[in-house]
C-alpha positions as CSV (number, residue, x, y, z in Angstrom):
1,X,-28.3,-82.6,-14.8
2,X,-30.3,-80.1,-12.9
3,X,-30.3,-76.7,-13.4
4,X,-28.4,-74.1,-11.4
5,X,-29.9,-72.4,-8.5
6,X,-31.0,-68.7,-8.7
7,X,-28.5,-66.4,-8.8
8,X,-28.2,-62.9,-8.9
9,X,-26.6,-60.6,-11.7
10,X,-23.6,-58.4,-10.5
11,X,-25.0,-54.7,-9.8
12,X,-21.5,-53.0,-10.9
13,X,-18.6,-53.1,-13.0
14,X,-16.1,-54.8,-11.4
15,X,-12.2,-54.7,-12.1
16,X,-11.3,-58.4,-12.7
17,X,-7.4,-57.5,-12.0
18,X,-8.4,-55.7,-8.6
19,X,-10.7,-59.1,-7.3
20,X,-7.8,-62.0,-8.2
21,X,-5.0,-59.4,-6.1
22,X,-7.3,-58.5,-3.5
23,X,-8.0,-62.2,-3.3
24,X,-4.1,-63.0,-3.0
25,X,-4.2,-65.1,-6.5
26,X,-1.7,-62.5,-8.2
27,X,0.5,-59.9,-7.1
28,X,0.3,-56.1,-8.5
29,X,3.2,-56.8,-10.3
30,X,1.9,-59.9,-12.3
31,X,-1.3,-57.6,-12.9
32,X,0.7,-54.7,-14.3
33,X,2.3,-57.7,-16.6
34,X,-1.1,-58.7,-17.6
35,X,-2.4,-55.0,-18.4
36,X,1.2,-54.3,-20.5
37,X,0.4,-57.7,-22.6
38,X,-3.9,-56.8,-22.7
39,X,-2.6,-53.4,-24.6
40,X,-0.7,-55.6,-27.6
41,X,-3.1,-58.5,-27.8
42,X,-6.2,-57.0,-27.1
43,X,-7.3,-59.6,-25.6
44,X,-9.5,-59.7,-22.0
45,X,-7.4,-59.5,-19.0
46,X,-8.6,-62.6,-17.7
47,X,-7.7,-64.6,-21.1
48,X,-4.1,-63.0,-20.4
49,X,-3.4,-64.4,-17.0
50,X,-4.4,-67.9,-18.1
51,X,-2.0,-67.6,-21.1
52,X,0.9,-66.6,-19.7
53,X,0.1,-69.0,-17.1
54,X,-0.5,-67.0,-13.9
55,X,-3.1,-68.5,-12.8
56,X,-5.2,-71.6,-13.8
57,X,-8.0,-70.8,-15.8
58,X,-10.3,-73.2,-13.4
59,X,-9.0,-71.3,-10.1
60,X,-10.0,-68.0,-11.8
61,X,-13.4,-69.1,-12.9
62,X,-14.4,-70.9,-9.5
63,X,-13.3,-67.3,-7.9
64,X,-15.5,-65.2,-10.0
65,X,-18.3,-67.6,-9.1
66,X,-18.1,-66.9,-5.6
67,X,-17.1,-63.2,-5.8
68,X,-20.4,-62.9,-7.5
69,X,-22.3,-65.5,-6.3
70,X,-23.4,-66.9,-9.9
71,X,-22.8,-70.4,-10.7
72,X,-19.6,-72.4,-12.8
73,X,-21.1,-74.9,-15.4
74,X,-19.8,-77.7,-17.6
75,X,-21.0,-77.1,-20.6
76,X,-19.6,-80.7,-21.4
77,X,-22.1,-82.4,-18.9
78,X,-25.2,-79.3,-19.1
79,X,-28.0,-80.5,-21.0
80,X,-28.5,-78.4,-24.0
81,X,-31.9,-77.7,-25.2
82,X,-31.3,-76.6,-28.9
83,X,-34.9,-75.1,-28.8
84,X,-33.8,-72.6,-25.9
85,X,-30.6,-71.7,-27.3
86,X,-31.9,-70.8,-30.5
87,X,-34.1,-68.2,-29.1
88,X,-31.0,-65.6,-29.2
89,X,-29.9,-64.6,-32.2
90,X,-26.0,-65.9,-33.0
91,X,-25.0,-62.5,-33.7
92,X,-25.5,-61.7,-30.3
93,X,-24.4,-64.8,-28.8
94,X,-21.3,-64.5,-31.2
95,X,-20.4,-60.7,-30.5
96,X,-20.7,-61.3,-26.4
97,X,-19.7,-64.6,-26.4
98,X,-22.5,-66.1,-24.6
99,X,-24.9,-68.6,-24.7
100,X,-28.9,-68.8,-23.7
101,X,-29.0,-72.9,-21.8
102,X,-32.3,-72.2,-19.9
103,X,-35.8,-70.0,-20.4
104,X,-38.4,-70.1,-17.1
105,X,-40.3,-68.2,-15.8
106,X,-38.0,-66.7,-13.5
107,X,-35.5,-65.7,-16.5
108,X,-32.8,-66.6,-18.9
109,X,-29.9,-68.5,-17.6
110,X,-26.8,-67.3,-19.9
111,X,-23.7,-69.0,-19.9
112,X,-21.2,-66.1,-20.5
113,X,-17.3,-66.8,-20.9
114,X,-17.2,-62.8,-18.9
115,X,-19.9,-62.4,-16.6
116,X,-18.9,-58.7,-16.0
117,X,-20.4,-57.9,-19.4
118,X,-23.1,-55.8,-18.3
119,X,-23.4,-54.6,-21.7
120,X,-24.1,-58.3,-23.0
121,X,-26.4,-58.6,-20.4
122,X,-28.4,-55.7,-20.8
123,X,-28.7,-56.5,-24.7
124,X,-30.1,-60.0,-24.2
125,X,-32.4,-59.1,-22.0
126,X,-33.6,-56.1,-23.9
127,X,-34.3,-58.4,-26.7
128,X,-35.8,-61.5,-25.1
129,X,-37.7,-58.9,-22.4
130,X,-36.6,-61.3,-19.6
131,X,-34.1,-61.0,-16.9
132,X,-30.7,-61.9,-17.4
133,X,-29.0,-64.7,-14.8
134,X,-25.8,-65.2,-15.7
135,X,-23.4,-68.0,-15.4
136,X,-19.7,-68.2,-15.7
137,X,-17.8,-71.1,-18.5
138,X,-14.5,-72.4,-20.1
139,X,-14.4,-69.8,-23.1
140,X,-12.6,-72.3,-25.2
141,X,-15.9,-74.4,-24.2
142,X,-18.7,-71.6,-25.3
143,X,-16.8,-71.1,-28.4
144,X,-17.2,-74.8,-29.3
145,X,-20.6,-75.3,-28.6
146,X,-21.3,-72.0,-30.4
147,X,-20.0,-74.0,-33.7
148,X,-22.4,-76.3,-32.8
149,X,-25.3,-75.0,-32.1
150,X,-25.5,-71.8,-34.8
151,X,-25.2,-74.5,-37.6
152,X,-26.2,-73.1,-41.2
153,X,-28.8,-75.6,-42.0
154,X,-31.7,-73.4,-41.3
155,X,-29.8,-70.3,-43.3
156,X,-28.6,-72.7,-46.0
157,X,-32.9,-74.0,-46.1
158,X,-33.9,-69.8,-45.7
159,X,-31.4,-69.1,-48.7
160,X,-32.8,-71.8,-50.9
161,X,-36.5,-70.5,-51.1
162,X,-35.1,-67.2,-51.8
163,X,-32.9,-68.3,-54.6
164,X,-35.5,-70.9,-55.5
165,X,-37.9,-67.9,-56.1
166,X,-35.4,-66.4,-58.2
167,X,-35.5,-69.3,-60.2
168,X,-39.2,-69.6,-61.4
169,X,-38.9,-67.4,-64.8
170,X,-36.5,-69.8,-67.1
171,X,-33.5,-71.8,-67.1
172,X,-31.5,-68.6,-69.1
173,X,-32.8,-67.0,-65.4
174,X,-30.8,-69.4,-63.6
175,X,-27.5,-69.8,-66.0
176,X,-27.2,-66.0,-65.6
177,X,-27.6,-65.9,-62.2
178,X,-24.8,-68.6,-61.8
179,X,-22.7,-66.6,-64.5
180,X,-22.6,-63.5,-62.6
181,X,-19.6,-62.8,-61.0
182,X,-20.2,-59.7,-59.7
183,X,-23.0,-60.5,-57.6
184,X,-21.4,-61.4,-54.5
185,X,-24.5,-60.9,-52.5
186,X,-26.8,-63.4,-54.8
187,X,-28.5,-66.0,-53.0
188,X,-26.6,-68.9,-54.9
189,X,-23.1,-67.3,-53.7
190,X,-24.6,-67.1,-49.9
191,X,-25.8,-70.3,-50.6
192,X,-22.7,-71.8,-51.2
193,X,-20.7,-70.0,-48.5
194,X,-23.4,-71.0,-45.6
195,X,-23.0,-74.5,-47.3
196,X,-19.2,-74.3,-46.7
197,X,-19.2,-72.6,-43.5
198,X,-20.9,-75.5,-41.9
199,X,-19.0,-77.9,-43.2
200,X,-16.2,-76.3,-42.0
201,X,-17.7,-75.8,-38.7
202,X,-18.7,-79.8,-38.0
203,X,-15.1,-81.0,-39.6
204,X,-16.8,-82.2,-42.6
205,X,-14.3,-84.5,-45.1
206,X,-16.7,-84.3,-48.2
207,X,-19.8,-82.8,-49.3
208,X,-22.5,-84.0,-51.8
209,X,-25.1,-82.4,-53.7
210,X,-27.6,-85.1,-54.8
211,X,-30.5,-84.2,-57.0
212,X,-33.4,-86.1,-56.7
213,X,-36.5,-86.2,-58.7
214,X,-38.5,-83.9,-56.4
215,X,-35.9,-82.6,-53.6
216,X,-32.3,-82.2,-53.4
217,X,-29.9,-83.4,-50.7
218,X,-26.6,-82.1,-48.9
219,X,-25.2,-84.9,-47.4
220,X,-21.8,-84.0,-45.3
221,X,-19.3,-86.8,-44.4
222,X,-18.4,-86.0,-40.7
223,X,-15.8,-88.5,-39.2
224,X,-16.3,-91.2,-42.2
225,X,-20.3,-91.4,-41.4
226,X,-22.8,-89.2,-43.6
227,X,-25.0,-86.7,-42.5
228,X,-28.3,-85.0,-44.4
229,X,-30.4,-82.2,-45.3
230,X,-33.1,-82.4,-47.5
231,X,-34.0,-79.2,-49.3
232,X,-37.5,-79.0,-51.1
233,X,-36.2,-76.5,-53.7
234,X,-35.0,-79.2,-56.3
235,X,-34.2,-76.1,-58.9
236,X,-31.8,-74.5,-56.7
237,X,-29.1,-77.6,-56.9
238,X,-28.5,-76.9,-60.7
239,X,-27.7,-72.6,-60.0
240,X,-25.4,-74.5,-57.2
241,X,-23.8,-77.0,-59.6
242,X,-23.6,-74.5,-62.3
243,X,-21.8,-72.1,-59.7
244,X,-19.4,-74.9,-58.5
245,X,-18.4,-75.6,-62.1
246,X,-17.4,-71.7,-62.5
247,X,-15.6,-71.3,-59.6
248,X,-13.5,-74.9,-60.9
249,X,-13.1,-73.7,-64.9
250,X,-15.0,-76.6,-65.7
251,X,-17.2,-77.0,-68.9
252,X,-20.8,-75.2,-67.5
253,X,-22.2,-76.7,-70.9
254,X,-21.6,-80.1,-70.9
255,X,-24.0,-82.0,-68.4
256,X,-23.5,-85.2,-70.0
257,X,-19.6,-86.2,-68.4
258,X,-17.9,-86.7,-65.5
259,X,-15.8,-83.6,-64.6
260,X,-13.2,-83.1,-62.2
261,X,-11.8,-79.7,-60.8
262,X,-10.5,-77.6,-58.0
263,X,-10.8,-74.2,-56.6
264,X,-9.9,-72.6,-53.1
265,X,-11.8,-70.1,-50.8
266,X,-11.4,-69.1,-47.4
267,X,-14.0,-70.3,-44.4
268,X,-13.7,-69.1,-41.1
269,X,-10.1,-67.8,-41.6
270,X,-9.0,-71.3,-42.7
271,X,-7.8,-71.7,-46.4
272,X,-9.8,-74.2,-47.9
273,X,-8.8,-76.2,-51.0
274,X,-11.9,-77.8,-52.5
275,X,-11.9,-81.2,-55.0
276,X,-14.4,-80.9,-57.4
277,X,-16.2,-84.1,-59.1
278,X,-19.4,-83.8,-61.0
279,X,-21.3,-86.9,-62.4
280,X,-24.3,-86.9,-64.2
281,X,-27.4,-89.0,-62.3
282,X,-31.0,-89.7,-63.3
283,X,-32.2,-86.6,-62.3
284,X,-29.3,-84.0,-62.5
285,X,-25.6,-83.6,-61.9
286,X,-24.3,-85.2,-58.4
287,X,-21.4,-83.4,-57.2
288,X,-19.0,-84.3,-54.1
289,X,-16.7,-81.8,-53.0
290,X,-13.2,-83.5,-50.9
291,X,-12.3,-80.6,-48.3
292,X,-8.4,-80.0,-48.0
293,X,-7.4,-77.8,-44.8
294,X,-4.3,-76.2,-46.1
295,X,-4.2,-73.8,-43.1
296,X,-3.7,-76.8,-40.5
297,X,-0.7,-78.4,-42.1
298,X,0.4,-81.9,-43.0
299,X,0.0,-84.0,-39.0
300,X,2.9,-85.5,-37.8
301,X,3.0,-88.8,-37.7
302,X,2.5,-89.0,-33.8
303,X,-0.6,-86.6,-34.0
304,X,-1.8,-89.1,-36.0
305,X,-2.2,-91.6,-33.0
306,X,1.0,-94.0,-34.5
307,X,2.1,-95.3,-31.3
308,X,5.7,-95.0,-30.8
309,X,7.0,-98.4,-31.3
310,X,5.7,-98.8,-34.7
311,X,6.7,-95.2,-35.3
312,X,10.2,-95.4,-34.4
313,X,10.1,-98.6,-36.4
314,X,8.8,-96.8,-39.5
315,X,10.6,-93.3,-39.2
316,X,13.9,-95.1,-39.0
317,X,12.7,-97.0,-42.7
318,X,12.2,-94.2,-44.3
319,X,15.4,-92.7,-43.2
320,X,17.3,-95.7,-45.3
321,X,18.0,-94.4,-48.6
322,X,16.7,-97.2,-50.6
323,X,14.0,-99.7,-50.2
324,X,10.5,-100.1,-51.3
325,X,7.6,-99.0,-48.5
326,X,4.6,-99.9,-48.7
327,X,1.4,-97.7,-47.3
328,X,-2.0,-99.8,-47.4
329,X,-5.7,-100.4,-46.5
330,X,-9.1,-99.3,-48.3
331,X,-10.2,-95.8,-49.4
332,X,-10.7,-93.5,-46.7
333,X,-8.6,-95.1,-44.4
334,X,-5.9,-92.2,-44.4
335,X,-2.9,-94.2,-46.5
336,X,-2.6,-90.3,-48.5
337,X,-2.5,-88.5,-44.8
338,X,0.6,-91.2,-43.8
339,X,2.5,-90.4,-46.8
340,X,2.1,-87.3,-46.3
341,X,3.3,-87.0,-43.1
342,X,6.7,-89.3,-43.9
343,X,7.2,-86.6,-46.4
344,X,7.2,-83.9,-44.6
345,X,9.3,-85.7,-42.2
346,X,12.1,-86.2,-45.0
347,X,11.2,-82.9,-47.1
348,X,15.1,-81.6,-46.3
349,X,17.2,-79.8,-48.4
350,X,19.5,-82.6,-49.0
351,X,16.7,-84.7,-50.7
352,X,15.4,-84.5,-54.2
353,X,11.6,-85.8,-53.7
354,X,9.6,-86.3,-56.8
355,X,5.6,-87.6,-56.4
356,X,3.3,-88.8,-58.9
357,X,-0.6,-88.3,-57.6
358,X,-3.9,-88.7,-58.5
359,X,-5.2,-85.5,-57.4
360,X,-2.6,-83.6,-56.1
361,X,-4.2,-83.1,-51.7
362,X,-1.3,-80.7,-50.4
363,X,1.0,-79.2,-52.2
364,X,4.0,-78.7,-50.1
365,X,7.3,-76.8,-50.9
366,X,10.7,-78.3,-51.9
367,X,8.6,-81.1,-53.3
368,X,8.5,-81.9,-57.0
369,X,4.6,-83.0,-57.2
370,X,3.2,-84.6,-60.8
371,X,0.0,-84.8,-61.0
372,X,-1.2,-87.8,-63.3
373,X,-3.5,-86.7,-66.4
374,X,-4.9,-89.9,-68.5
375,X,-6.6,-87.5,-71.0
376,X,-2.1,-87.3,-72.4
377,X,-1.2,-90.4,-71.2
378,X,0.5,-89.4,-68.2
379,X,-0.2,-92.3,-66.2
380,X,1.9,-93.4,-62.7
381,X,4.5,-95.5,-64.9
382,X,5.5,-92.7,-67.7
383,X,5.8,-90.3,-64.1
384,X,7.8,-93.0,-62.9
385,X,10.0,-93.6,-65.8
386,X,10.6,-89.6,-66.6
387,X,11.5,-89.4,-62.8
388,X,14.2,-91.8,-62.7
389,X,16.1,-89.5,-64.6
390,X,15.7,-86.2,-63.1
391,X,18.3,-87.6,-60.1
392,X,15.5,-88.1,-57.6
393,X,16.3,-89.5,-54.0
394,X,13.1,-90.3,-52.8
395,X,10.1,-91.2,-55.3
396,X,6.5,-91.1,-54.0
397,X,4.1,-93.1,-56.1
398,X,0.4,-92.3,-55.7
399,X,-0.7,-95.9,-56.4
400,X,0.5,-99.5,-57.5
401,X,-2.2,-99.9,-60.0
402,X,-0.6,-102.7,-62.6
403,X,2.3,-104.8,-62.9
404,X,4.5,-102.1,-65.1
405,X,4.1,-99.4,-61.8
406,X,5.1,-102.3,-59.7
407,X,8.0,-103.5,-61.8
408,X,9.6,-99.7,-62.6
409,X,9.0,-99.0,-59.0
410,X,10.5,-102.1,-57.6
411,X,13.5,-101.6,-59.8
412,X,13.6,-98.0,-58.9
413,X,14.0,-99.4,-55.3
414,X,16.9,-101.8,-56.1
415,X,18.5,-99.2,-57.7
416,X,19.1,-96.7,-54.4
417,X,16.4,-95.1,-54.9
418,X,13.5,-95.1,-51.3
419,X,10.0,-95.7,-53.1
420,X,7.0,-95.3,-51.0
421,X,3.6,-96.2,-52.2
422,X,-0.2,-97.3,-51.3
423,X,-1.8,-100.8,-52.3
424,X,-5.4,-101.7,-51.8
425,X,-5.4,-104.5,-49.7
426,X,-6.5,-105.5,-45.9
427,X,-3.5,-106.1,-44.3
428,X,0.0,-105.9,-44.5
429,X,0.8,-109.8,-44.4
430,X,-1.1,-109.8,-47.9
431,X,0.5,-106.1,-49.3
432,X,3.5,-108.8,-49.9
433,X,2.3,-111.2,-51.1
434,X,-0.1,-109.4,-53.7
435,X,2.9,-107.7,-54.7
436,X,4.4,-110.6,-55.7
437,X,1.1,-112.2,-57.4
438,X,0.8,-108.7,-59.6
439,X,3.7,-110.2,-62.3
440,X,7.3,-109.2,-60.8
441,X,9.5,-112.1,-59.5
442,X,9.5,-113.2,-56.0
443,X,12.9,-112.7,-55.4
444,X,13.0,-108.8,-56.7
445,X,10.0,-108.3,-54.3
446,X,12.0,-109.6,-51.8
447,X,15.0,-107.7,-52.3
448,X,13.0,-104.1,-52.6
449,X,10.6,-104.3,-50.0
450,X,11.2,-103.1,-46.8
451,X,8.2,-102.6,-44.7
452,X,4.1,-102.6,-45.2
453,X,2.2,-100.1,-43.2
454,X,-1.9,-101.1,-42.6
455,X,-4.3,-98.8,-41.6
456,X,-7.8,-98.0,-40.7
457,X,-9.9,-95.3,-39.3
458,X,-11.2,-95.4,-36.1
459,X,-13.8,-93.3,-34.3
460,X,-13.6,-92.0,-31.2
461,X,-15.8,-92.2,-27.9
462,X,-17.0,-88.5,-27.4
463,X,-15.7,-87.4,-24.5
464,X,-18.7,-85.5,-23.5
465,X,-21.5,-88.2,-23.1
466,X,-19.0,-91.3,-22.6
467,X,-20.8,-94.0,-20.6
468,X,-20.0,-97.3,-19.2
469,X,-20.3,-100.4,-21.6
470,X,-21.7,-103.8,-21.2
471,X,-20.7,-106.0,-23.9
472,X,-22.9,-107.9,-26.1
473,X,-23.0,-111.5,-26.2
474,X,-21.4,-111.2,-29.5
475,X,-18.5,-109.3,-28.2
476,X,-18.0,-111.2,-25.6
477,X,-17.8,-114.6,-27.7
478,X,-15.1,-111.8,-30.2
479,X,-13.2,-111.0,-26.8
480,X,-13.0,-114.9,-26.1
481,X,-11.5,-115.9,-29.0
482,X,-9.5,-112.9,-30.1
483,X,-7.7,-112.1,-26.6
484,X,-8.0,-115.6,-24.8
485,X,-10.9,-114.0,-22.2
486,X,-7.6,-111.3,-20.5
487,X,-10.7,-108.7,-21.4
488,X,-13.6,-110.4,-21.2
489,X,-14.3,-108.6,-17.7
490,X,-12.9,-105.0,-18.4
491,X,-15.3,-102.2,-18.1
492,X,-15.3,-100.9,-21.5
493,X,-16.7,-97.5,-22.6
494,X,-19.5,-96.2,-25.4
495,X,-20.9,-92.9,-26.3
496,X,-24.3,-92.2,-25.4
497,X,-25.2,-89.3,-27.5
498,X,-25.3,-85.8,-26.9
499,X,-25.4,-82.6,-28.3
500,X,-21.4,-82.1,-28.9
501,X,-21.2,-85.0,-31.2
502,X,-24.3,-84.8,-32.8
503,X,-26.0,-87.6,-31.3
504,X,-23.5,-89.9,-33.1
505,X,-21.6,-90.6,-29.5
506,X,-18.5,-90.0,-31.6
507,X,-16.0,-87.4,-32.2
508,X,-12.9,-87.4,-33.9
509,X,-10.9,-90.2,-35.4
510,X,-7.6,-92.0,-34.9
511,X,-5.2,-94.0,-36.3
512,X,-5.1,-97.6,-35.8
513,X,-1.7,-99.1,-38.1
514,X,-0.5,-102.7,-38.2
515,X,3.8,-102.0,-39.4
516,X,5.3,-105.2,-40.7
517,X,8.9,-105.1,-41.4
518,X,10.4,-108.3,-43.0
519,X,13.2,-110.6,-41.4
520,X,14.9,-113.4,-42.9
521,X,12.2,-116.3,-42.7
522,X,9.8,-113.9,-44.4
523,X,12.1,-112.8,-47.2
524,X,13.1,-116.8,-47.7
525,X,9.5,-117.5,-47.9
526,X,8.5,-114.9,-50.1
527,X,11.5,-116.2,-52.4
528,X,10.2,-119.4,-52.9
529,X,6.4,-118.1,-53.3
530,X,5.6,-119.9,-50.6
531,X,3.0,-117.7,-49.3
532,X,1.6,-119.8,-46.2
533,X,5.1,-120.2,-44.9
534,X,5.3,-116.3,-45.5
535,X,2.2,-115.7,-43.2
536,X,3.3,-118.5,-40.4
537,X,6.4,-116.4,-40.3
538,X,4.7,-112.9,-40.0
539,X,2.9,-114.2,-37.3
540,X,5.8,-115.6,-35.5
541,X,7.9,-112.1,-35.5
542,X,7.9,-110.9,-32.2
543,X,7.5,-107.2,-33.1
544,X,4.5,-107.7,-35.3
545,X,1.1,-106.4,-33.9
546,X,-2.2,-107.1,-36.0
547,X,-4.3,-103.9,-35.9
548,X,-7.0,-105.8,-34.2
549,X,-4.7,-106.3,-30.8
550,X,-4.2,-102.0,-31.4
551,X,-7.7,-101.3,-31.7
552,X,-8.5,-103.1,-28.9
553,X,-5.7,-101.6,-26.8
554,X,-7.3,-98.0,-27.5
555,X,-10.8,-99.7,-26.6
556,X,-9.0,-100.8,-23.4
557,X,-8.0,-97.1,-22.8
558,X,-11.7,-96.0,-23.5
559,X,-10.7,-94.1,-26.5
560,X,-13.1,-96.0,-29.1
561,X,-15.4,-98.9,-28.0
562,X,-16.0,-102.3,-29.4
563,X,-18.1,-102.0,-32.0
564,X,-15.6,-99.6,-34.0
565,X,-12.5,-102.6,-33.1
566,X,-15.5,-105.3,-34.4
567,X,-15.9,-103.5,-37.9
568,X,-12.1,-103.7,-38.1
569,X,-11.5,-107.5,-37.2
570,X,-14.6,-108.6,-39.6
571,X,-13.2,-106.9,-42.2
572,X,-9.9,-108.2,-42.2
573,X,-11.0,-112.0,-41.6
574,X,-14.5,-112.8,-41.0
575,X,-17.4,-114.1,-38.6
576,X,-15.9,-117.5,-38.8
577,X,-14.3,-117.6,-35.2
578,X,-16.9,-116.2,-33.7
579,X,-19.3,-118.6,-34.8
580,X,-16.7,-121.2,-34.0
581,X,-16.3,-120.1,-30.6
582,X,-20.1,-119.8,-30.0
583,X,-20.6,-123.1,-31.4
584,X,-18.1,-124.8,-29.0
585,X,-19.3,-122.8,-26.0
């Protein structure tokens, strides 16, 4: 994109409120509202109008850009130059709320979400000793791309050759410097917080700290994919470890075991609760910490992309009061965030819920949460079989690990009891039948089991730097076979990369589910243990979906693209009918 003309900054102070009435976009009186609301949330006058929905915020930016004769830009399509914008410092860019995007010899273009800010202007340019041209923004837009650009990974590099020089005495140095408390300003405490705060700020899932034999590396699991840092310090990962293990009571002196733990802190205003593992690796202790937003809630079960006629389907299931639900799909794939959210849906004062988990994610209220400890025994069937008798209505079990879960939980469901549970497998035609094949009789299966949810993870096209797509020959031989060539000539969509998402060209994932909810034929088939009869008749129910069809719907709509629906439908089957259909093409 090319860069804004010149423009001009604004001489004066001008009253905001005054322009939009004299420009007949508000009345006096909807201004006097405004200022009475600006005095209890503090918040600019501007901000106020949009919020109580007065004006569009668009309308009101595109008017201040002529007014002053600066220019409106789309951070979503300007192209950032990281170099430029790290030329002001983000506690200035963070106190004004602006950004630097450009630096000739003319000036400094600053995106600014208030323009009026003579003060911000007059501070930038007394510290870059360049005139100021401002440009107008979204705010919510400036304040996203702030969390981008001012990542910690040059402060979390910075801290580390401090704390590594901190280090160089002895290793009673560095297990005193990780045992003291009370420095809250020590470079392994900053460490850790700048460590956090990123993660935090690029909606990292987990983070690892990976000794190697002569560096260390942060690797932070953003949208299911990995992303690193190398840090040269190697020393500085044990203070870090050693810290980690303090804040989680775990055992500082034993390096030799696995150690699991948990702590909470708060990041950015959000409460965090952090899974601690340790493990010890060639060179060290490897530790991954498992991020838990408890400030954002469980998701509802729409937010998390269901689409509604498998979600009606499955709400009105879980409504029954007895019946066996099954929840499956591999590890990461977001079975613990579905159960979750059906719990929260029946989390009601007229239910008596009882869970048995291996760890513990939320905790939510009402909810009578076990977590499972092998160290006494406490495994998911001894849970189980305590629970049965503590008048439960609804019994969450973490896992269906071996055939006595399966059989106490399949009899629980017989027994008016609703059992919901996850199972490792890739679909839901085989959740049945690897129920059956784990020792309990065909017939209780088929008499418990209601309904097997799929899932899988999907990443989504970012929205900033979505392009146009021209499918590969491969996909195109995929689309062929899977969808009888209906999509063969749709213009599908990829990301290209950009500064937003990283360069990944995603952003975000969603849901893709695959609800199979058993009729007759299938409960007759799953009776006799005839399992290909069982699959013939999954496929020839009329309200069953494979996630493959799903995944391509949302790559239809341009929300993922093919290559994230490709991973899926190789996973579940294989390459064979593609290489079939290339071989009779």
């Amino acid at each position: 994109m090319t860069q804004p003309n010149e423009s001009t900054r604004p001489q004066k102070r001008v009253r905001l409120g005054d322009l939009l009435v004299e420009a007949g976009l508000i009345t006096e009186g909807q201004l006097n509202l405004a200022l009475q609301e600006q005095k209890h949330t503090g918040k600019k006058v501007g901000r106020v109008l949009v919020d109580m929905g007065l004006i569009p915020e668009n309308k009101l930016l595109k008017t201040l850009s002529e007014h002053l004769k600066i220019p409106f830009i789309e951070l979503r399509q300007f192209q950032l130059d990281n170099a430029v914008m790290q030329k002001l410092d983000e506690s200035i860019a963070r106190r004004f709320r602006c950004l630097l995007l450009a630096d000739n010899n003319d000036g400094l273009l600053l995106a600014m979400a208030d323009p009026l800010d003579l003060m911000a202007i007059d501070e930038v340019e007394k510290k870059l000793k360049k005139q100021v041209k401002p440009a107008i923004v979204r705010e919510s837009e400036l304040l996203a791309t702030l969390d981008s650009v001012y990542r910690r990974t040059g402060q979390i590099e910075s801290i580390a050759v401090e704390l590594e020089g901190e280090l160089r005495d002895s290793d009673f140095d560095l297990a005193n410097l990780a045992d003291d408390t009370d420095l809250q300003d020590a470079p392994v405490v900053r460490l850790l917080q700048s460590l956090l705060e990123d993660a935090v700020s690029v909606r990292a899932s987990d983070v690892h700290i990976e000794p190697d034999e002569t560096v260390f590396r942060i690797r932070m699991r953003v949208d299911g994919v990995l992303q690193e840092q190398v840090i040269k310090e190697k020393r500085v990962a044990s203070a870090l470890v050693l810290r980690l293990k303090i804040m989680s009571n775990l055992d500082i002196s034993e390096r030799r075991m696995p150690q699991d733990g948990r702590f909470n802190i708060r990041v950015n205003n959000k409460s965090i609760d952090v899974r601690l593992s340790t493990m010890p690796v060639q060179y060290g202790e490897s530790v991954v910490m498992r991020l838990l937003d408890q400030s954002a809630g469980i998701m509802s079960l729409e937010d998390l992309g269901m689409p509604e006629s498998i979600r009606s389907r499955f709400e009105l299931m879980i409504e029954r009061p007895h019946g066996l639900i099954l929840v499956t799909g591999p590890t990461g794939s977001g079975k613990t965030t579905t159960l979750y959210s059906a719990l929260n849906l029946l989390n009601k004062p007229k239910n008596k819920i009882i869970t048995a988990e291996d760890p513990i994610e939320y905790r939510m209220s009402r909810i009578n949460q076990v977590q499972i400890n092998p160290k006494i025994n406490l495994d998911f069937a001894g849970i189980l079989r305590s629970a049965l008798r503590q008048d439960p209505d609804i019994i969450l079990v973490g896992e269906m690990r071996d055939q006595e879960t399966v059989a106490i939980g399949t009899r629980a469901a017989l027994t008016g009891h609703l059992v919901m549970s996850t199972l490792h497998t890739n679909d839901a035609v085989s959740s049945a039948i690897r129920l059956a094949d784990m020792g309990v009789e065909s017939y209780l299966v088929a008499s418990a089991l209601r309904g097997v949810m799929a899932q899988r993870l999907l990443r989504k096209v970012c929205e900033d730097c979505r392009q146009p797509h021209e499918p590969s020959t491969r996909e195109k031989l995929w689309l062929q076979n899977m969808a009888d060539g209906r999509y063969v000539d749709h213009q599908f969509y990829t990301g290209a990369g950009c500064y937003q998402c990283n360069n990944t060209g995603y952003r975000g994932r969603i849901g893709v589910f695959e609800w199979l909810e058993l009729d007759e034929p299938m409960l007759l088939a799953l009776r006799d243990q005839n399992h290909n009869a069982f699959v013939e008749a999954a496929k020839a129910n009329p309200n069953f979906k494979t996630m493959e069809e799903w995944a391509l719907e949302f790559a239809e709509q341009g929300i993922t693209d093919l290559s994230e629906v490709f991973k899926i439908s190789v996973d579940l089957s294989d390459e064979a009918p593609i290489e079939r259909a290339a071989t009779h093409g």
